[in-house]
Backbone and ligand atoms as CSV (ligand in chain L), in Angstrom:
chain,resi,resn,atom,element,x,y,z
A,1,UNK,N,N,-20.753,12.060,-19.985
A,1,UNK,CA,C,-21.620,12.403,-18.857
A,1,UNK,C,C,-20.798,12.423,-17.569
A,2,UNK,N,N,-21.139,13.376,-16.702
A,2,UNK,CA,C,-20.454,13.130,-15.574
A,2,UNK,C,C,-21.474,12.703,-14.519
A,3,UNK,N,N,-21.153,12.288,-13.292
A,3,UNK,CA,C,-21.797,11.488,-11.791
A,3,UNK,C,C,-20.917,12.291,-10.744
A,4,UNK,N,N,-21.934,12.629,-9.805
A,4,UNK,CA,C,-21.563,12.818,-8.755
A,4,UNK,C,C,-21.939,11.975,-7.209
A,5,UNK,N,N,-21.722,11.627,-6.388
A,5,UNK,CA,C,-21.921,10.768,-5.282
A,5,UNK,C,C,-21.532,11.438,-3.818
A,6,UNK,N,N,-22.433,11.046,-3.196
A,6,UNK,CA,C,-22.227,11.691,-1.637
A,6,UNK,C,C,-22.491,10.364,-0.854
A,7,UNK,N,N,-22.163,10.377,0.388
A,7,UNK,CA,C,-22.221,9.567,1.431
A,7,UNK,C,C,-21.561,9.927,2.690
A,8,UNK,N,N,-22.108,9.126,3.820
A,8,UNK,CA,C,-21.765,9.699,5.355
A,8,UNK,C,C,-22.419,8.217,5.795
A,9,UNK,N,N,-21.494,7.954,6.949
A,9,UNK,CA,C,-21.343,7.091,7.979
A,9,UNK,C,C,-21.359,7.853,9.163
A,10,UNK,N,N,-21.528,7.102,10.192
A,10,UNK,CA,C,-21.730,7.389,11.806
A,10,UNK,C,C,-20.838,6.259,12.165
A,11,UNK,N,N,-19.546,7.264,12.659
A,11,UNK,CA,C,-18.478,6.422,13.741
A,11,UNK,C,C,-18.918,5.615,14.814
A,12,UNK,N,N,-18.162,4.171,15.185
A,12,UNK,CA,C,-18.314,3.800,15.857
A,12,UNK,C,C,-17.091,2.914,16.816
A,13,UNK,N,N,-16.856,3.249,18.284
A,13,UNK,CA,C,-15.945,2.133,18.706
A,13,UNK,C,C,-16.039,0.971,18.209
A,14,UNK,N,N,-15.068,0.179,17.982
A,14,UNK,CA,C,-15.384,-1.626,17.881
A,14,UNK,C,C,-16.079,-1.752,16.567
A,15,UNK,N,N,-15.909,-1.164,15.379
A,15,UNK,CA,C,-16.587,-1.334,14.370
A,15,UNK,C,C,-14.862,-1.399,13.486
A,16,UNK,N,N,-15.495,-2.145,12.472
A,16,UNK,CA,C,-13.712,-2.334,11.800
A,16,UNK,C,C,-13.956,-1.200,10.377
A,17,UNK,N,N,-13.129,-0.412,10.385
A,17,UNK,CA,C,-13.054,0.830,8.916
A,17,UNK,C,C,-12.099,0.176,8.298
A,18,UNK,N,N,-13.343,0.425,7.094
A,18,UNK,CA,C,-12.903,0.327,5.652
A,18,UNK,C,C,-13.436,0.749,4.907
A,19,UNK,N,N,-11.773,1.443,3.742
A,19,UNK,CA,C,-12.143,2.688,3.023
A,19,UNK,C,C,-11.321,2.321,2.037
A,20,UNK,N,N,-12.210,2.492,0.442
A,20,UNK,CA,C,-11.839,1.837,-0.454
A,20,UNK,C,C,-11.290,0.599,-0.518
A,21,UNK,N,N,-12.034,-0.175,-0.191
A,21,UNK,CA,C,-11.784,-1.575,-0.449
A,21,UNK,C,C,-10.494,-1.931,0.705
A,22,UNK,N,N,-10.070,-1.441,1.944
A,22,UNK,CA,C,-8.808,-1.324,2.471
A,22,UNK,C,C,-9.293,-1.281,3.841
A,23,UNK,N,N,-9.108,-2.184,4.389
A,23,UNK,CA,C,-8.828,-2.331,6.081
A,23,UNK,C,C,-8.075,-1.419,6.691
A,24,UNK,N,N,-8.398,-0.471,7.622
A,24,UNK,CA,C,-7.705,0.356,8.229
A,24,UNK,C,C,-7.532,0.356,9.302
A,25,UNK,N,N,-6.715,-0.068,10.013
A,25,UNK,CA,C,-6.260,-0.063,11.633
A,25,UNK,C,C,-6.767,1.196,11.996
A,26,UNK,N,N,-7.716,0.587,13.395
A,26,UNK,CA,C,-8.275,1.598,13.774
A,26,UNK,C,C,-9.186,1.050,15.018
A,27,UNK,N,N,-9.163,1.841,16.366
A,27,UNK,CA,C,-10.332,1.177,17.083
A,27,UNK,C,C,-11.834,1.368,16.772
A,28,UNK,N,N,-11.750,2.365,15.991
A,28,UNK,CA,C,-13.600,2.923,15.396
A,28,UNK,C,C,-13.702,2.599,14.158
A,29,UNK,N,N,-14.595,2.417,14.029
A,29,UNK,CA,C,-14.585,2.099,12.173
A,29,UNK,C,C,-16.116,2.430,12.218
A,30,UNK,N,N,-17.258,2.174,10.873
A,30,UNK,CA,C,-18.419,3.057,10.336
A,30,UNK,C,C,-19.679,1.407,10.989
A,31,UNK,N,N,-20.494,2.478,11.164
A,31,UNK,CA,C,-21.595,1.767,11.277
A,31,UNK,C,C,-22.833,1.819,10.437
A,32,UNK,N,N,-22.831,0.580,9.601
A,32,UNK,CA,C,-23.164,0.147,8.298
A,32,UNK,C,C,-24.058,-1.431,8.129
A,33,UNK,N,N,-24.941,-1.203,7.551
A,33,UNK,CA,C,-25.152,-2.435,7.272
A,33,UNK,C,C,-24.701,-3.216,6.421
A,34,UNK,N,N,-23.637,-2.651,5.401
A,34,UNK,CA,C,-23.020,-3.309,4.668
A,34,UNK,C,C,-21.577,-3.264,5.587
A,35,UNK,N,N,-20.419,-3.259,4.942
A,35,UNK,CA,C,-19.141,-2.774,5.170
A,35,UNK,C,C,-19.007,-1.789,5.433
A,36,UNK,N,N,-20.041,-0.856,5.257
A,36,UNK,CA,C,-19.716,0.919,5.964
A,36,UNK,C,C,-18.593,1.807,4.548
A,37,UNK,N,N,-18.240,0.934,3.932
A,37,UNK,CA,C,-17.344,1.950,2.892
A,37,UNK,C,C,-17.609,2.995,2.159
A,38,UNK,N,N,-17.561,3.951,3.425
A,38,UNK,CA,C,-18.459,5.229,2.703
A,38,UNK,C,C,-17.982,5.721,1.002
A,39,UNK,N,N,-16.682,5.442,1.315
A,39,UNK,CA,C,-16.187,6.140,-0.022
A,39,UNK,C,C,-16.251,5.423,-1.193
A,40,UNK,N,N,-16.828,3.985,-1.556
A,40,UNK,CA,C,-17.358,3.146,-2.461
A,40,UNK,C,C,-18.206,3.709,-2.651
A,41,UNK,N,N,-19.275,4.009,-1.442
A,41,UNK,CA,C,-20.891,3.822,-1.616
A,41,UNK,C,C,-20.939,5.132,-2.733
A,42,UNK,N,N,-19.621,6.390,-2.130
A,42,UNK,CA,C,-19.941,7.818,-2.817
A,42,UNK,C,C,-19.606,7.529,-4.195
A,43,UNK,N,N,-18.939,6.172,-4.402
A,43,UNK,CA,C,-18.198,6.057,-5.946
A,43,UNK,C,C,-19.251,5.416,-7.121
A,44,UNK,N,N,-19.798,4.684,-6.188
A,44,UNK,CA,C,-21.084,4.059,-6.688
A,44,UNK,C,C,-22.116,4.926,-6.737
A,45,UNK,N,N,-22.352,5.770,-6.442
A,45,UNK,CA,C,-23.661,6.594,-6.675
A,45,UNK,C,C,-23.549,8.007,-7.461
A,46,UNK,N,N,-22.006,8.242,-7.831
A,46,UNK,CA,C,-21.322,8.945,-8.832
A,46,UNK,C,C,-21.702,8.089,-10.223
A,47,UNK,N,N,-21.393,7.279,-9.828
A,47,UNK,CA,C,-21.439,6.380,-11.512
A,47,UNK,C,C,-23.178,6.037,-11.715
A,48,UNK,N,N,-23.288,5.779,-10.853
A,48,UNK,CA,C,-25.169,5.217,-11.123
A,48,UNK,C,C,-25.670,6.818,-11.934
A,49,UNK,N,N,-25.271,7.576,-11.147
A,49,UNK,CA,C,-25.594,8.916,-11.474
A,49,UNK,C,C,-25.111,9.334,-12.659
A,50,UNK,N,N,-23.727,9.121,-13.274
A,50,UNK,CA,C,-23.494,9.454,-14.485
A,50,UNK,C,C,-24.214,9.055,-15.363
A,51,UNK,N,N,-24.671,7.604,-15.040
A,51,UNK,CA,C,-25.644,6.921,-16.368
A,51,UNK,C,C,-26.683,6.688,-15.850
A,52,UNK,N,N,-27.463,7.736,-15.506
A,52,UNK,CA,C,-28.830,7.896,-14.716
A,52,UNK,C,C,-29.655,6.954,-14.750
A,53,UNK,N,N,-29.052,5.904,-13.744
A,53,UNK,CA,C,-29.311,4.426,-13.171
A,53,UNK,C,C,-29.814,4.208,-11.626
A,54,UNK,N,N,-30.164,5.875,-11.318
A,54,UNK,CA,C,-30.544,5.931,-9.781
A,54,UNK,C,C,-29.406,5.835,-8.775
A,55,UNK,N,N,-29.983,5.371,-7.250
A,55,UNK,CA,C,-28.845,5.245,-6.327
A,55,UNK,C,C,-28.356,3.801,-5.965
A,56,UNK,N,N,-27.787,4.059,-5.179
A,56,UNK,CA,C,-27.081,2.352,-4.667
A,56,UNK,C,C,-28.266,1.817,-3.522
A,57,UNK,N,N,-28.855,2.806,-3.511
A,57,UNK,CA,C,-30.005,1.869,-2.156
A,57,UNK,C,C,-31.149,1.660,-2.839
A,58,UNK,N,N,-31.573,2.283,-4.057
A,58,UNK,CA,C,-32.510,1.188,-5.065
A,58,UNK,C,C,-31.509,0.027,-5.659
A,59,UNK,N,N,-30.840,0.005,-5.903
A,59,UNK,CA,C,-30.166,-1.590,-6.068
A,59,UNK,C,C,-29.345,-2.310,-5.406
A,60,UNK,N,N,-29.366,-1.922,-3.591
A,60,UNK,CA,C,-28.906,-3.009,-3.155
A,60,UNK,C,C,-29.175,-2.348,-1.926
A,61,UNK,N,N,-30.983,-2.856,-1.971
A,61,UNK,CA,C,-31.688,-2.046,-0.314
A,61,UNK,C,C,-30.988,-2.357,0.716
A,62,UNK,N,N,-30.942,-1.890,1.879
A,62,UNK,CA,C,-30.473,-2.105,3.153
A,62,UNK,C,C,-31.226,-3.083,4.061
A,63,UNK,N,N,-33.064,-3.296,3.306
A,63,UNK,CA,C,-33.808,-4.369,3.948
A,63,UNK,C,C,-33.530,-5.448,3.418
A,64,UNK,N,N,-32.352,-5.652,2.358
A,64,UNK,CA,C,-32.466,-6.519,1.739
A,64,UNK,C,C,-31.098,-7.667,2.488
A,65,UNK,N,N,-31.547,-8.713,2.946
A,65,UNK,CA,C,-30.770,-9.671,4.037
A,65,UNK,C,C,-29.383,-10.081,3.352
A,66,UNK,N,N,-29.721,-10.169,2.155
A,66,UNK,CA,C,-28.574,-10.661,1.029
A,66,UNK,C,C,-27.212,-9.306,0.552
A,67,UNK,N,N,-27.402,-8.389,1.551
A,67,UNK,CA,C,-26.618,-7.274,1.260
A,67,UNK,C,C,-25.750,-7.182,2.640
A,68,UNK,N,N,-26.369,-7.797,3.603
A,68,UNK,CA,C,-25.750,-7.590,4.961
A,68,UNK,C,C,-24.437,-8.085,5.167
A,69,UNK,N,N,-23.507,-6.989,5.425
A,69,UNK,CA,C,-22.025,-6.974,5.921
A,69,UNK,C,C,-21.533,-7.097,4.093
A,70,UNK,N,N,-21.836,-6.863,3.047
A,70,UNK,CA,C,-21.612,-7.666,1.596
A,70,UNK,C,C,-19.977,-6.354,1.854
A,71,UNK,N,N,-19.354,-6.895,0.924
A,71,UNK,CA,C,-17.817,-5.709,0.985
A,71,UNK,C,C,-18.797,-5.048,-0.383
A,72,UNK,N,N,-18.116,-4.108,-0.150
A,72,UNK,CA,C,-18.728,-2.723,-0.858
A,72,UNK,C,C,-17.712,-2.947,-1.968
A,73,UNK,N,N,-16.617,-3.264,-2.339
A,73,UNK,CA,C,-16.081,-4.084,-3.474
A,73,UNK,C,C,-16.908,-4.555,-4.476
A,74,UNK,N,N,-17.839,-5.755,-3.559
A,74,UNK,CA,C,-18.584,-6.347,-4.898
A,74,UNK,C,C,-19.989,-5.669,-5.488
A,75,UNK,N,N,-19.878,-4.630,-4.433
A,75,UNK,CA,C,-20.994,-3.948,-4.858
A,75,UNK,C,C,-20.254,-2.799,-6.094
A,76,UNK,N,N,-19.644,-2.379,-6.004
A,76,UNK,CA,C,-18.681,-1.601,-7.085
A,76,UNK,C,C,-18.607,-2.625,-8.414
A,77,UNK,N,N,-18.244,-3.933,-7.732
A,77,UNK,CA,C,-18.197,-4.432,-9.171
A,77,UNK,C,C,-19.426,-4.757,-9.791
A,78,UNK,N,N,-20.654,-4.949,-9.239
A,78,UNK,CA,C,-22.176,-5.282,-9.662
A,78,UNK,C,C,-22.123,-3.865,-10.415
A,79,UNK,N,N,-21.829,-2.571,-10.109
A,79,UNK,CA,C,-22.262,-1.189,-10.600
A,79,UNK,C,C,-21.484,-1.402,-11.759
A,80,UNK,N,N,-20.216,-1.627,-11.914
A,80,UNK,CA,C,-19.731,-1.446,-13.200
A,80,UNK,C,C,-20.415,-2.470,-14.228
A,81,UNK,N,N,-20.479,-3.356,-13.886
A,81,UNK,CA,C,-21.323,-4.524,-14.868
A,81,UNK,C,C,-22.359,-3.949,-15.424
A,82,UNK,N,N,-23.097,-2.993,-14.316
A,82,UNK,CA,C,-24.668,-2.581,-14.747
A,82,UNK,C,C,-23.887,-1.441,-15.767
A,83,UNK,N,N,-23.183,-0.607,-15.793
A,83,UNK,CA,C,-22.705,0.131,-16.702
A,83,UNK,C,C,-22.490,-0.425,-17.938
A,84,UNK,N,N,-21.292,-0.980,-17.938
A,84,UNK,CA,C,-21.051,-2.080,-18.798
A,84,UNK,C,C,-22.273,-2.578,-19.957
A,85,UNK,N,N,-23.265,-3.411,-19.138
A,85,UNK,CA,C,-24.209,-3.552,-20.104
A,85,UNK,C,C,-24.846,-2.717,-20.720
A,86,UNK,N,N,-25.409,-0.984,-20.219
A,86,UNK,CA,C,-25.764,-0.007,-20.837
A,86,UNK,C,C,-24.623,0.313,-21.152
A,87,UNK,N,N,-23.331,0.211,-22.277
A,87,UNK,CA,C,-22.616,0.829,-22.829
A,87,UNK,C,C,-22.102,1.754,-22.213
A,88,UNK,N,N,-21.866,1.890,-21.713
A,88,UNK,CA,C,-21.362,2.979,-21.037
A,88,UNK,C,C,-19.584,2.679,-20.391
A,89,UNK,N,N,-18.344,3.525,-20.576
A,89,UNK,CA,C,-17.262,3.191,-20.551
A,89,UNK,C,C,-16.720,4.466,-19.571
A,90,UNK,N,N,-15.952,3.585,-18.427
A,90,UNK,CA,C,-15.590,5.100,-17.682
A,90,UNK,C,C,-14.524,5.410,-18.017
A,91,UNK,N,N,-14.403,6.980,-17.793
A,91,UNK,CA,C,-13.056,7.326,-18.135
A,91,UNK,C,C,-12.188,7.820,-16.610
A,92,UNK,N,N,-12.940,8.439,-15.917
A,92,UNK,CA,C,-12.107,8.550,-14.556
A,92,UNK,C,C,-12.898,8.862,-13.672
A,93,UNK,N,N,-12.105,8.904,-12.181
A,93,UNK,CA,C,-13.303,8.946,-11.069
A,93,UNK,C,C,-12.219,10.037,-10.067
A,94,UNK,N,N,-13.254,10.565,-9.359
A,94,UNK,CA,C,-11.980,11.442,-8.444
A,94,UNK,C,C,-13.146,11.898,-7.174
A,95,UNK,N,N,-12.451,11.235,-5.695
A,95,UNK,CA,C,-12.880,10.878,-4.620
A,95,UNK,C,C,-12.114,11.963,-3.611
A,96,UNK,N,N,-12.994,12.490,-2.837
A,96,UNK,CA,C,-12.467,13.203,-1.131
A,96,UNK,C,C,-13.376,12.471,-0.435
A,97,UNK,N,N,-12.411,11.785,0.847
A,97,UNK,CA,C,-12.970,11.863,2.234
A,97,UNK,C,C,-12.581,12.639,3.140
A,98,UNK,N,N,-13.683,12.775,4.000
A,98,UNK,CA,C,-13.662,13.991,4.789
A,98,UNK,C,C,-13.871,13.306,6.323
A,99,UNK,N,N,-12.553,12.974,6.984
A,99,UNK,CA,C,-12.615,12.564,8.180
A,99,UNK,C,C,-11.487,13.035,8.972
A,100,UNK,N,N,-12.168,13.306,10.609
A,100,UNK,CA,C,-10.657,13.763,11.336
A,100,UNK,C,C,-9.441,12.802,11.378
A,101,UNK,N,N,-9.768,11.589,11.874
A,101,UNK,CA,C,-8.653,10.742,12.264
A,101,UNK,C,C,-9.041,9.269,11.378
A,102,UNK,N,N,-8.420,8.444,11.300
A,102,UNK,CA,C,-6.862,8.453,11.193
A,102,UNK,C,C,-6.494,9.034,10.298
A,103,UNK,N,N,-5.063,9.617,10.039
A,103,UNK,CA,C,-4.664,10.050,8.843
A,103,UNK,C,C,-4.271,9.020,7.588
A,104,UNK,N,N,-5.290,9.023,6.812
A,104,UNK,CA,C,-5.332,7.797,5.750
A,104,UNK,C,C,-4.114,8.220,4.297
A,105,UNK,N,N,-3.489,9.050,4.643
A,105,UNK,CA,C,-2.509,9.076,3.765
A,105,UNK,C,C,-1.349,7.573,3.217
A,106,UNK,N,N,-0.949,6.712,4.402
A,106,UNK,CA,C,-0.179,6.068,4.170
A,106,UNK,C,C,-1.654,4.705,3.248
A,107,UNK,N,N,-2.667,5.147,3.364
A,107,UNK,CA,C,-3.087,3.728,2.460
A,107,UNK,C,C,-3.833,4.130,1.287
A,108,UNK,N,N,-3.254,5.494,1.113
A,108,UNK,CA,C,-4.037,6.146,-0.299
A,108,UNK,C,C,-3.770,4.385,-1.375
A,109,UNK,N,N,-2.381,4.838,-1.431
A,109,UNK,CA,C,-1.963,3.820,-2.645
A,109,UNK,C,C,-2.772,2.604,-2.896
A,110,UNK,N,N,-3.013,2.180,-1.871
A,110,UNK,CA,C,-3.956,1.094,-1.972
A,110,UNK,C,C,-5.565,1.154,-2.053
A,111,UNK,N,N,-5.731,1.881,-1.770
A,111,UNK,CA,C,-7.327,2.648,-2.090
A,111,UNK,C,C,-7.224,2.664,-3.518
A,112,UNK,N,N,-6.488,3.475,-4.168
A,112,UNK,CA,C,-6.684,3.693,-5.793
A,112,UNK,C,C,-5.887,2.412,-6.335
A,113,UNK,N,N,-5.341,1.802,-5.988
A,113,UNK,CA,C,-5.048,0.157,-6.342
A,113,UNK,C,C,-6.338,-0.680,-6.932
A,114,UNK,N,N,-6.932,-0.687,-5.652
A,114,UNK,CA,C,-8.239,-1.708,-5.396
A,114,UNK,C,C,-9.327,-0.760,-6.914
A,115,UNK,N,N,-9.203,0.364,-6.632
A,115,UNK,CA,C,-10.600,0.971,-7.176
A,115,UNK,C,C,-9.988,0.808,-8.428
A,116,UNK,N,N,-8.817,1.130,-8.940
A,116,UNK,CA,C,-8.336,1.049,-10.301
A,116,UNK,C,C,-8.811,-0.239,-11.002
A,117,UNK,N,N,-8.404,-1.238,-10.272
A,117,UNK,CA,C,-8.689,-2.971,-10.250
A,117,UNK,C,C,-9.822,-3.224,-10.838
A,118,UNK,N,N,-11.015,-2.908,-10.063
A,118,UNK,CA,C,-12.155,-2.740,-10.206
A,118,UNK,C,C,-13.021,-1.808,-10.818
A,119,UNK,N,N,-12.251,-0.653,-11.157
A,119,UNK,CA,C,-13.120,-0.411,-12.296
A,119,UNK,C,C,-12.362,0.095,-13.584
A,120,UNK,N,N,-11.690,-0.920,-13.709
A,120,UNK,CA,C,-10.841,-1.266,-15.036
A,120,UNK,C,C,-10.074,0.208,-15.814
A,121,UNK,N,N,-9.478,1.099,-14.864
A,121,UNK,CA,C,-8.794,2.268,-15.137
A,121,UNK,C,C,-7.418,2.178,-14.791
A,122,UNK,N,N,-7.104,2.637,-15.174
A,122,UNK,CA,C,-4.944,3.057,-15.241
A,122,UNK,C,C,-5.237,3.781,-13.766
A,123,UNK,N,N,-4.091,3.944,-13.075
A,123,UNK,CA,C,-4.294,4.906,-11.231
A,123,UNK,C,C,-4.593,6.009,-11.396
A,124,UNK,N,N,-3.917,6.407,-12.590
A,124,UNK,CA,C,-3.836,8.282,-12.415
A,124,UNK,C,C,-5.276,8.484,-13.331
A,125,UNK,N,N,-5.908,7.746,-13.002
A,125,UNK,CA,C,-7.303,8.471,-13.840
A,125,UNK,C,C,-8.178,7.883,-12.814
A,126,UNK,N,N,-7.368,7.302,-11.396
A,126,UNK,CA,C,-8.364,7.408,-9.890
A,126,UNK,C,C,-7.833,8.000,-8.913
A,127,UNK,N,N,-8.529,9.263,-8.862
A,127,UNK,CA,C,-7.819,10.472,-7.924
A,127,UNK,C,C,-8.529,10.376,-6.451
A,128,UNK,N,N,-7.831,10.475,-5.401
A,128,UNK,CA,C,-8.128,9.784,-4.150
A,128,UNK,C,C,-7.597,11.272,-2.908
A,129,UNK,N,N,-8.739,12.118,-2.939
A,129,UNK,CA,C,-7.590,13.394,-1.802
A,129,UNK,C,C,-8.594,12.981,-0.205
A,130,UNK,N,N,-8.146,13.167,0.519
A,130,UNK,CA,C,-8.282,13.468,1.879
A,130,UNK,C,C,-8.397,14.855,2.824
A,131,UNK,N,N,-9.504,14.931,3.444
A,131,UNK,CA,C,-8.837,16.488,4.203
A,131,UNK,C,C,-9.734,15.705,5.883
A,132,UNK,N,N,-9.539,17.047,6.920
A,132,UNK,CA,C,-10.039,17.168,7.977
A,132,UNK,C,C,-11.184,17.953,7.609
A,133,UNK,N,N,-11.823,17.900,9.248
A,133,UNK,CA,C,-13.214,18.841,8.567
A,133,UNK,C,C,-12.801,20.044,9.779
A,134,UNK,N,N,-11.239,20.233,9.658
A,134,UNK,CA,C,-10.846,21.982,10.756
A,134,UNK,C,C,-11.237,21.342,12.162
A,135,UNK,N,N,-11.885,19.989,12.653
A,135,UNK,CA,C,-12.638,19.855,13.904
A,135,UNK,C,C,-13.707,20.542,13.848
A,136,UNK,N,N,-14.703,20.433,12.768
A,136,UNK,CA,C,-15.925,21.428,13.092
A,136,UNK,C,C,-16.716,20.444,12.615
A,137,UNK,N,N,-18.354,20.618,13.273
A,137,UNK,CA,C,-18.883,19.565,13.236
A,137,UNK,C,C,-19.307,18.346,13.682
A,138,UNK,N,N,-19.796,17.779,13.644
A,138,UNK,CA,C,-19.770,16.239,13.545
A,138,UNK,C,C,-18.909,14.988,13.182
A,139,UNK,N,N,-18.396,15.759,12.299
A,139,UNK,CA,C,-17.293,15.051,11.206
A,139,UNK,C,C,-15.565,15.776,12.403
A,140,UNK,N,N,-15.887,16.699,12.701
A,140,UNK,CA,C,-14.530,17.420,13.251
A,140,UNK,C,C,-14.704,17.003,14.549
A,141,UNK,N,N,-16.084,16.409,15.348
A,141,UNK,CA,C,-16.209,15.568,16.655
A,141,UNK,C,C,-15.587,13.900,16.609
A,142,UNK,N,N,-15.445,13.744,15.216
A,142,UNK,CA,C,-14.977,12.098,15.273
A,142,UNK,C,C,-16.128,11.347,15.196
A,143,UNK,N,N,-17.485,12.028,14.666
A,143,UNK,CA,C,-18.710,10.839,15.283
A,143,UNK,C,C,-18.989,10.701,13.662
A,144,UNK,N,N,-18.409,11.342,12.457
A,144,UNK,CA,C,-18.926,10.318,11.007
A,144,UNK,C,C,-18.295,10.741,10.250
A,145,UNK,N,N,-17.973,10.364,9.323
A,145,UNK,CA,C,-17.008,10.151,8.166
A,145,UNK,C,C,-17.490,10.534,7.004
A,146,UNK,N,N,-17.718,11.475,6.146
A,146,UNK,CA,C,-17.973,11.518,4.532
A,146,UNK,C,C,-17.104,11.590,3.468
A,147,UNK,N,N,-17.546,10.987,2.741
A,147,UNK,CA,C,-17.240,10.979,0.808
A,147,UNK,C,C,-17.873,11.488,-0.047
A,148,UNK,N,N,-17.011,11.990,-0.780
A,148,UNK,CA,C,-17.925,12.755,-2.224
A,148,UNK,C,C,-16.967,11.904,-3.411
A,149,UNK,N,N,-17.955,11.743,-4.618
A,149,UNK,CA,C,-16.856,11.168,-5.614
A,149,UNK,C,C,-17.814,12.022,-6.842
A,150,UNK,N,N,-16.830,12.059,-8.006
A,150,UNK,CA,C,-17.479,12.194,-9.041
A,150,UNK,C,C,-16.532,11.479,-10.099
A,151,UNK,N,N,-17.504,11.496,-11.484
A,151,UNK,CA,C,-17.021,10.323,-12.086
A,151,UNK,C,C,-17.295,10.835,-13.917
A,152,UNK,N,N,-16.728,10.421,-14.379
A,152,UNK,CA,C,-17.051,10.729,-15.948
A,152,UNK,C,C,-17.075,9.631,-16.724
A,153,UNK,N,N,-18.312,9.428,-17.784
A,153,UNK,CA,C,-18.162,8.005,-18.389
A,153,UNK,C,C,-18.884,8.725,-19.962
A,154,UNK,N,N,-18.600,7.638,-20.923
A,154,UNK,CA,C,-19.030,8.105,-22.228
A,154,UNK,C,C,-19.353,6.606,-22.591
A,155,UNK,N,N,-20.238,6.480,-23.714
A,155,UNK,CA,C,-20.963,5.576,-24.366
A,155,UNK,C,C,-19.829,4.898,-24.997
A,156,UNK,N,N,-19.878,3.695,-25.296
A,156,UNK,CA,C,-18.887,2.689,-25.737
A,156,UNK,C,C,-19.427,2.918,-27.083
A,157,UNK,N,N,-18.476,3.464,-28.190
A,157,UNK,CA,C,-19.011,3.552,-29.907
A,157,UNK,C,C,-19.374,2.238,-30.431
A,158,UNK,N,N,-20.360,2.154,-30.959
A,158,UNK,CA,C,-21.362,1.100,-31.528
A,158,UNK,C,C,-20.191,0.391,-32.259
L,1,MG,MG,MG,-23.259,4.066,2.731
């Protein structure tokens, strides 16, 4: 089965970014009630979606007090567990964010580090690209950040 995932944040001064599990120097970062990690949230709702388990905001509402500031890490790892128990085994995931600045090239490596980590894959079967959005937009104004991920998983043989 494959999953696909979308997500978007709204930039903010004085907010700290983080993308894939990775602190990024930066004076703006996402404004979130969790950690803002847009590109988790898109990874997580790729996979919920592969094993048609719904989205990440039916299982971990935003009214819900016990989610506030949570790292989007452990929310990745709650999703794989929920996989996990429905049998379900991933085989790879492959992520674009779509933001003007900063240029997140120098912390790819560590983005697909963390995500590899966590969802128990070899690197090269967690593909991690980046682009600008040309400056067009919203996204090309600097005011929000998106992710798309998609994901492929197959049933663990009985
Ligand atoms: Mg989100």
């Amino acid at each position: 089965m494959i999953g696909f995932g979308y997500d978007i944040h709204r930039l903010a001064e004085g907010e700290s970014l983080i993308l894939g599990g990775v602190e990024i120097p930066s004076s703006f970062g996402t404004v979130a009630h969790s950690d803002g990690d847009v590109l988790l949230h898109a990874l997580c709702d790729a996979l919920l979606g592969a094993a048609g388990l719904g989205d990440i905001g039916e299982h971990f509402p935003d009214t819900d007090a016990q989610y506030r500031g949570i790292s989007s890490i452990e929310l990745l790892r709650q999703v794989m567990a929920l996989l996990r128990k429905e049998q379900y085994q991933l085989i790879n995931v492959d992520c674009t964010l779509v933001l003007e600045r900063p240029k997140i090239l120098p912390y790819k490596p560590a983005m697909r580090e963390k995500i590899a980590e966590v969802c128990g894959l070899p690197i090269k079967r967690v593909s991690l690209k980046a682009t600008t959005s040309e400056k067009l937009g919203f996204v090309g104004a600097g005011e929000g950040i998106e992710a798309y991920a998609a994901c492929q998983i197959e049933e663990i043989p009985a």
